[in-house]
N, C-alpha and C positions, 0 to 999 in steps of 0.2 A: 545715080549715087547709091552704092552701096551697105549695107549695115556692118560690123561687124559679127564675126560668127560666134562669139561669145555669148550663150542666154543673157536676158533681160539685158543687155546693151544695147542701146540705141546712138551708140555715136559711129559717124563714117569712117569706112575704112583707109588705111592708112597702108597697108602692108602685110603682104603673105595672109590676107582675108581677118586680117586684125586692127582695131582701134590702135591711136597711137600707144595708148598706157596697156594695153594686154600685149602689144607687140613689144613694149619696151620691157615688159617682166619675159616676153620669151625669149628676150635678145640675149640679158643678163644672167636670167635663173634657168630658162630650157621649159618653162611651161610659163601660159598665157595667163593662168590667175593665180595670183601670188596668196598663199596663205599665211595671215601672219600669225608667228607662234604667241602664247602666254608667256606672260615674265618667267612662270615658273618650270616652263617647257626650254626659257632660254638658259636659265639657270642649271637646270638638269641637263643640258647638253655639254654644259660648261665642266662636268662634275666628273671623276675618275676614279671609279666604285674598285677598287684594287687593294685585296690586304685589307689590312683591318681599319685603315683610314681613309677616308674618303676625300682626294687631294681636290682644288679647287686648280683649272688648268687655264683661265680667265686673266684678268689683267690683275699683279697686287700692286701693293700700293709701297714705297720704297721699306717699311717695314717688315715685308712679307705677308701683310696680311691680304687675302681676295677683298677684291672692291666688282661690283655689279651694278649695274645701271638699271633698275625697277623700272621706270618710266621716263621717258625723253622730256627733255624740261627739269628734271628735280636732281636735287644731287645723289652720287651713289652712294651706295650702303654698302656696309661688310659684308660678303658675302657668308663668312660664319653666323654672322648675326640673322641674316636673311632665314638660311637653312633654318635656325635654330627657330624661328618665328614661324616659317611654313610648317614645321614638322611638330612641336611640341606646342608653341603659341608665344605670346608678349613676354618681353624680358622684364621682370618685374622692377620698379622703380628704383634708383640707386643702387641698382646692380650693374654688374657689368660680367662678362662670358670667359671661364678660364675654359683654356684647351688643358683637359687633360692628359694627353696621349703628346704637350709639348711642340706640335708642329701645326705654325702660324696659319699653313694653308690648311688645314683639316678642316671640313665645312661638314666632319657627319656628328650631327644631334650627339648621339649617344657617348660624344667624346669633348660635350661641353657640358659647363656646369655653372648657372649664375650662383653668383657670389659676392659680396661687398670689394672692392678698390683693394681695400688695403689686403684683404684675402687675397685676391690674385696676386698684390703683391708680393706678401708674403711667400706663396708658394714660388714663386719666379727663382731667376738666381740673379737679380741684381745686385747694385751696394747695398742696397738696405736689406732686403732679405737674408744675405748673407751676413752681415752686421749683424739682424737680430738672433740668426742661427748660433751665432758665436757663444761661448761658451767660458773661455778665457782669454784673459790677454794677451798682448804680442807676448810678453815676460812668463804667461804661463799663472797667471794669478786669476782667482776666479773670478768673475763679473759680475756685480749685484745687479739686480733688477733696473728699468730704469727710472729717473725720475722723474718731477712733475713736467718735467721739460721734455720729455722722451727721450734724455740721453743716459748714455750708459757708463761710465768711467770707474777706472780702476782704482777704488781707494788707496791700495797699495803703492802704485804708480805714481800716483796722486804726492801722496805722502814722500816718498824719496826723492822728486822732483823740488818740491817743496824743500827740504830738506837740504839740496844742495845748492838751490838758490841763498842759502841762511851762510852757507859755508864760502860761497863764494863772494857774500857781502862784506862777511870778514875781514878777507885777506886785504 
């Protein structure tokens, strides 16, 4: 019975002077001992340093954002979140990571920035963002601040709706 030719292995051989498990990494990969990489060597392989953003080319997740699998067993993590934790350190508490450079896949540090929720939202272009960007009304009438309720409404508007609800109780 023969050994495998593998140092410090002592299981028999199996094939082409190999144990079963160093024969089965040469079947697959083309060498007998398989090196496994770090999270963050899997990571960086993942990454497409191109231009001044640094695209994530990995699995995302239906919103666009990268998702990365840290450790087998746990669930994955954003990939921007990752970078930004390897490279700068901890997202600090009740923050959350705006992209500033706008594109969902960018995982380079230098083009994230923690920030409160409503900060990021604010900066986005959704309804609300846009909402509070606004300035005047549909009619063109300026917009007061809003109030304790967070809303915003056109006194003006307000008032002439008003108005011809009175006119058409009338008639």
């Amino acid at each position: 019975m023969s050994k495998c030719t593998i140092p410090d292995c002592e299981r028999r051989v199996h094939a082409r002077a190999f144990c079963s498990g160093h024969y089965s990494n040469w079947y697959r990969h083309g060498i007998p001992v398989l090196t496994v990489p770090t999270a963050p060597e899997r990571f960086w392989a993942k990454v497409e340093k191109t231009g001044s953003c640094w695209l994530w080319r990995g699995c995302v997740n239906p919103n666009g954002y990268g998702v990365f699998g840290v450790k087998h067993g746990q669930p994955n993590q954003l990939a921007h979140r990752y970078a930004y934790e390897l490279q700068i350190g901890p997202i600090p508490a009740r923050m959350t990571l705006d992209h500033l450079c706008r594109k969902r896949a960018c995982v380079r540090p230098d083009h994230l920035e923690a920030v409160s929720v409503r900060e990021n939202i604010l900066r986005g272009d959704g309804p609300s963002a846009r909402q509070a960007r606004q300035t005047h009304c549909l009619r063109g009438h300026l917009l007061p601040p809003t109030d304790k309720h967070g809303r915003r409404r056109c006194g003006e508007c307000e008032w002439m709706y008003k108005r011809q609800q009175r006119q058409e109780a009338w008639r």
